[in-house]
N, C-alpha and C positions, 0 to 999 in steps of 0.2 A: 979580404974585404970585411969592414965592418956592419954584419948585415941589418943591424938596428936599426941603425941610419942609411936610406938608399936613395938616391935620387935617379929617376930613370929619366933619359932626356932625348930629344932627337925622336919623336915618336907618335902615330897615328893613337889617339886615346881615345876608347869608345866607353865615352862615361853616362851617367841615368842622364844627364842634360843634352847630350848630342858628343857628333864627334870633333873630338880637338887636333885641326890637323898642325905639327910641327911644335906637339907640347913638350910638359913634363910632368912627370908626377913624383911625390916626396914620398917616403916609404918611413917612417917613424915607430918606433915596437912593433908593435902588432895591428896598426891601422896605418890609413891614407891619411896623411899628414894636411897636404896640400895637392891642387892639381889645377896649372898653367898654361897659356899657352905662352909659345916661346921657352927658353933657357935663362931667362932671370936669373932661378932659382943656382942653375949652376958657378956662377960669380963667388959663392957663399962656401959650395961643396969641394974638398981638396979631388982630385981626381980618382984617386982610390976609394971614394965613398959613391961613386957615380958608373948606373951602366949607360955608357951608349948606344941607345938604340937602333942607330942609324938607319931610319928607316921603319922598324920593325911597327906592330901594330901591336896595342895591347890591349886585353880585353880583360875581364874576370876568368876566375879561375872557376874550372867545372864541377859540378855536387853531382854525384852517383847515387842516389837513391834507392838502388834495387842492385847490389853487387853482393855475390855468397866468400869470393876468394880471388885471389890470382899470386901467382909463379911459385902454386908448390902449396900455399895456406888458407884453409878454409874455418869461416868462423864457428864453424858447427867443432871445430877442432879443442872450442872452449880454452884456448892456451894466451897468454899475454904477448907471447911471439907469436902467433898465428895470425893478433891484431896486427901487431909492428910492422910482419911484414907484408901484410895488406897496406898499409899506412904509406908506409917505404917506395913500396912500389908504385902508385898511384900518381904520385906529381911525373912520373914521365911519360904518363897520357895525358897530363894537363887539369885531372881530378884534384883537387885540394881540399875537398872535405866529403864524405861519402857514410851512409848507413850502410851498420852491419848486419846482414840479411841471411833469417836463419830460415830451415829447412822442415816442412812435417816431418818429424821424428818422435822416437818415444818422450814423455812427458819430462824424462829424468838427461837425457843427452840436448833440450831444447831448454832446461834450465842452468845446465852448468854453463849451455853458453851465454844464457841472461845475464848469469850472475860475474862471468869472465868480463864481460861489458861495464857493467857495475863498477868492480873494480879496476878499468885502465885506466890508466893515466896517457893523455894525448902526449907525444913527443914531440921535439923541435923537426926542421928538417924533414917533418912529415905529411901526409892529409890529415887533418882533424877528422876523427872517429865524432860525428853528431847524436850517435845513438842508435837504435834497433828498430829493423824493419822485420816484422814479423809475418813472414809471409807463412801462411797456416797456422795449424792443422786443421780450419774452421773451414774445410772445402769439399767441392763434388770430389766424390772418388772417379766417378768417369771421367771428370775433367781434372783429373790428378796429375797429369804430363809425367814428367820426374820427379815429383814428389811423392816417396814411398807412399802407397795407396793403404796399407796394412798399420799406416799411423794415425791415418785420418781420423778428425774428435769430434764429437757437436759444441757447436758452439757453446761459452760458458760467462759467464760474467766473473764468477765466482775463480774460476780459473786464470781468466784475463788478471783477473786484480791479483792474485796470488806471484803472478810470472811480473807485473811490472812493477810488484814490490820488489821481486828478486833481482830485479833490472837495473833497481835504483833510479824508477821512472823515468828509464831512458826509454821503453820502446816509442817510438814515433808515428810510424807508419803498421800497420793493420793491413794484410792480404787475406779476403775471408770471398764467401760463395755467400751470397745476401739472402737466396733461396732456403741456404740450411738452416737462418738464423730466425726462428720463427716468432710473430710478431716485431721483427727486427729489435727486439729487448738489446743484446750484445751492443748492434748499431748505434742505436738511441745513445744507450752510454756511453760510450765511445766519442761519440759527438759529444756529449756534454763535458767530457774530459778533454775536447780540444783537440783531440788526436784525427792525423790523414788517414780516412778510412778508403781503402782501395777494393774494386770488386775484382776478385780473380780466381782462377780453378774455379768460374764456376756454370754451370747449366742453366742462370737464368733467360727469361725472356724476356724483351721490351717490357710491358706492364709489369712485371715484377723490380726489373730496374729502375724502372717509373718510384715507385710508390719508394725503396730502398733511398735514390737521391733524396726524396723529401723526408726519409730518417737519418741523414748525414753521410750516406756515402759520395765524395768527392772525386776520386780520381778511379780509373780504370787500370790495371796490371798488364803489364806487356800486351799493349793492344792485340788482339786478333790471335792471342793464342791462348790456348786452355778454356776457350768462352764458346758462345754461340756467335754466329757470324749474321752476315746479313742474309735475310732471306724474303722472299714478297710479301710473304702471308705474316711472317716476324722477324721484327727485323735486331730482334735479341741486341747482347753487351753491344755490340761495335756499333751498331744502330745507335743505342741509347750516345754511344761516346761522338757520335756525328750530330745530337740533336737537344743532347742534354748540354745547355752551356755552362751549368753548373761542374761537369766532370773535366777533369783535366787527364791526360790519358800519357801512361808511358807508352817509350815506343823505341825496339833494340831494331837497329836501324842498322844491321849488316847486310843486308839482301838476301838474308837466310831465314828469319826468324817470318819477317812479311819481304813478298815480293816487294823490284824496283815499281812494277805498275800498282800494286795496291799501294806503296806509299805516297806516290804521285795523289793515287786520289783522297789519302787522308790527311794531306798537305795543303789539298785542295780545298775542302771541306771543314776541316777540323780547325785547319792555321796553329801559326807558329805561338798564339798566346795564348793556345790551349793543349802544344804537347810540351813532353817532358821526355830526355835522354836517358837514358840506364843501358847500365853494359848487360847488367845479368848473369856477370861473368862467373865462372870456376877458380878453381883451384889450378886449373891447365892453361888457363889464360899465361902466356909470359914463356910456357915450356916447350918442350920437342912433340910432335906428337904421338899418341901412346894410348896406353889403358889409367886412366888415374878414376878415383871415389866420386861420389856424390851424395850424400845421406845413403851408403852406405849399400850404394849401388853401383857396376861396374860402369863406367861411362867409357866410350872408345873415339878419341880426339886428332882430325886432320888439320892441317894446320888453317882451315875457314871454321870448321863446325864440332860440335858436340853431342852425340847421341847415344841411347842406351841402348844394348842389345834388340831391339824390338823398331830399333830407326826411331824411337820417342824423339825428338830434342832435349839436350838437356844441359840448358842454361847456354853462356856462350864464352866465346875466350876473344871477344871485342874489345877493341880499345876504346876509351871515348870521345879524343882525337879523330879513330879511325870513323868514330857514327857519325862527328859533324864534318868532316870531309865526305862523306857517303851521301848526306842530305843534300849539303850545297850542290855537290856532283847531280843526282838524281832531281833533284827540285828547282833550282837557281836560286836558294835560299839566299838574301843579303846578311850581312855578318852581323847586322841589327836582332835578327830573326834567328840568325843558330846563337846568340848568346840567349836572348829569351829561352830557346829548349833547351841548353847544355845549361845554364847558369839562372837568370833572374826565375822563370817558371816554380825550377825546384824548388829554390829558396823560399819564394811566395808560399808555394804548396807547404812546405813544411815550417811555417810561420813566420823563418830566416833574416826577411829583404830587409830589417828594420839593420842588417849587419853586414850581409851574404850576397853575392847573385847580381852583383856590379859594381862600377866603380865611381864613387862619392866619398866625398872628404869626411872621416871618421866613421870608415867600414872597415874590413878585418881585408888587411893588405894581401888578400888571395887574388893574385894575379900573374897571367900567362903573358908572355912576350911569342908572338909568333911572324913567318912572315909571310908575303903574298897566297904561297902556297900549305899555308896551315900548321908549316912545320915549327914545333916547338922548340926556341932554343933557350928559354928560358922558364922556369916554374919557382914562385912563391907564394909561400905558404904561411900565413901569419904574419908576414916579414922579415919571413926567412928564406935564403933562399934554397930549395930544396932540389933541384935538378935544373941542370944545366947541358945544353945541346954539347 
């Protein structure tokens, strides 16, 4: 097949305008060409340039905004195949474009993987690599989770700009403790360079979150872990992410990271145009279970979870198929509301939507073919297609 040109036809389309039922949609290089309702379009296309949907429903394809690795490669590994086959593997959870997300570590192992970033080049057939999510080292060491605690930095300005030179001003996203950052100076700038600043690892409380949103912190880190929780007297990070409309919150949605009943109530509460999907995954994500790394720690992996000797969590080997089957299960999400989390939200968050995060005539042809029951049988990526059920 020639994947340039695709026409998908016979097919539930859930596009920014509503959903098209018994469309099609044109697939042209690397964007949406056109999108119909009816088969028209088919009259034009020989059969071998055409999938039939029969049925199937298609939606955008999914942005992972907080993933370190999965089946075997972690980007802390700094190698150009480490990316690849992150990249590779991704369209067969339905991920098509995803940040590479590094780890507190020493100064010198957190810039080779900057600089590995830097230099790749996105491949065909793959998820587009959008850039670096730099989660630490600017965090509480008590709310350090699996982030080596023996790397943790005070925050820096002078440092930030030094690593997203080396980045090739890819980093994107910023995972810091607002608490450490005093006067929120780091903050400030950050925001004024445009960049997703997220609060995580960290010890603050409500007022101090308070005042941190009105320096530019927007989104919240794997809701409810490595933070303060709710409490009467304060009602700390997950507080702020229920009442701050400003924060948009991730959220690893295996029933491990947050309970089935606390997600019910931040479904509840928070809604689907304020969270956002992440796997959070490993390097063990994709494998047998076993003993595999984490910055450089022994992590011990069953086939639901990931934890360090001490029972920490750390990180997770979820798919991101498997989060928004988990949501709808646990919530009754409509399929309007899990593409907002898996898809439009991120893109939003990371300033994307003008390209990303749905489907409109002249956006980058990332789209999932799935059917009633969520199962993938088709993934592209660019307009290509990159996995196939």
């Amino acid at each position: 097949m020639n994947d340039h040109t695709i026409l998908i036809k016979n097919v539930r389309l859930y596009t920014e305008m509503g959903v098209i039922e018994k469309g099609c949609l044109l697939v042209k290089g690397k964007t949406i060409d056109a999108i119909e309702k009816g088969n028209r379009l088919q009259e034009v296309f020989p059969k071998e340039l055409t999938i039939d949907g029969d049925g199937l429903q298609v939606i955008p394809g999914f942005i992972d905004g907080h993933i370190h690795g999965t089946h075997g490669a972690d980007v802390m590994d700094a190698t150009p195949e480490a990316l690849d086959r992150i990249a590779s593997k991704l369209p067969e959870e339905g991920t098509t474009s995803f940040l590479a997300t590094t780890i507190t570590q020493s100064t010198d192992n957190i810039e080779r993987a900057l600089a590995n970033v830097s230099d790749y080049n996105n491949k065909v057939n793959s998820a587009e690599l959008l850039g670096v999510h730099l989660e630490g080292p600017f965090i509480e060491k008590n709310k350090a989770g699996a982030q080596p605690a023996e790397f943790v930095a005070r925050p820096s300005i002078e440092l930030f700009n030094k690593w997203q030179a080396i980045s090739g001003n890819n980093i994107k996203t910023v995972t810091l403790a607002p608490e450490k950052d005093k006067d929120h100076k780091l903050i400030t700038n950050l925001s004024i360079q445009g960049l997703n600043i997220s609060a995580g690892h960290t010890g603050a409380g409500f007022a101090e979150m308070k005042k941190a949103v009105g320096a530019g912190v927007n989104q919240v880190a794997h809701l409810c872990n490595a933070m303060t929780g709710l409490h009467h007297r304060d009602i700390g990070v997950v507080g702020a992410a229920f009442l701050q409309k400003e924060l948009r919150s991730e959220l690893i949605a295996d029933g491990i990271h947050v309970s089935r009943e606390m997600i019910e109530v931040i479904y509840q509460n928070i809604g689907p145009d304020r969270l956002i999907f992440i796997t959070d995954a490993i390097r063990a994500k994709g494998l047998a279970p076993g003993h595999y790394d984490l910055g450089g720690q022994r992590v011990t992996v069953d086939e639901h979870k990931a934890e360090l000797a001490d029972g920490t969590l750390a990180g997770s080997v979820l798919r991101m198929i498997d989060a928004v089957k988990n949501i709808r299960q646990m919530t009754g999400a409509s399929m309007e509301d899990l593409i907002k989390m898996a898809s439009y939200n991120p893109a939003k968050q990371l300033k994307l939507d003008d390209r990303k995060g749905s489907l409109a005539v002249g956006k980058d042809a990332d789209i999932l073919l799935v059917d009633e029951d969520l199962n993938i049988h088709y993934t592209v990526c660019q307009g290509k297609i990159a996995y196939r059920r």
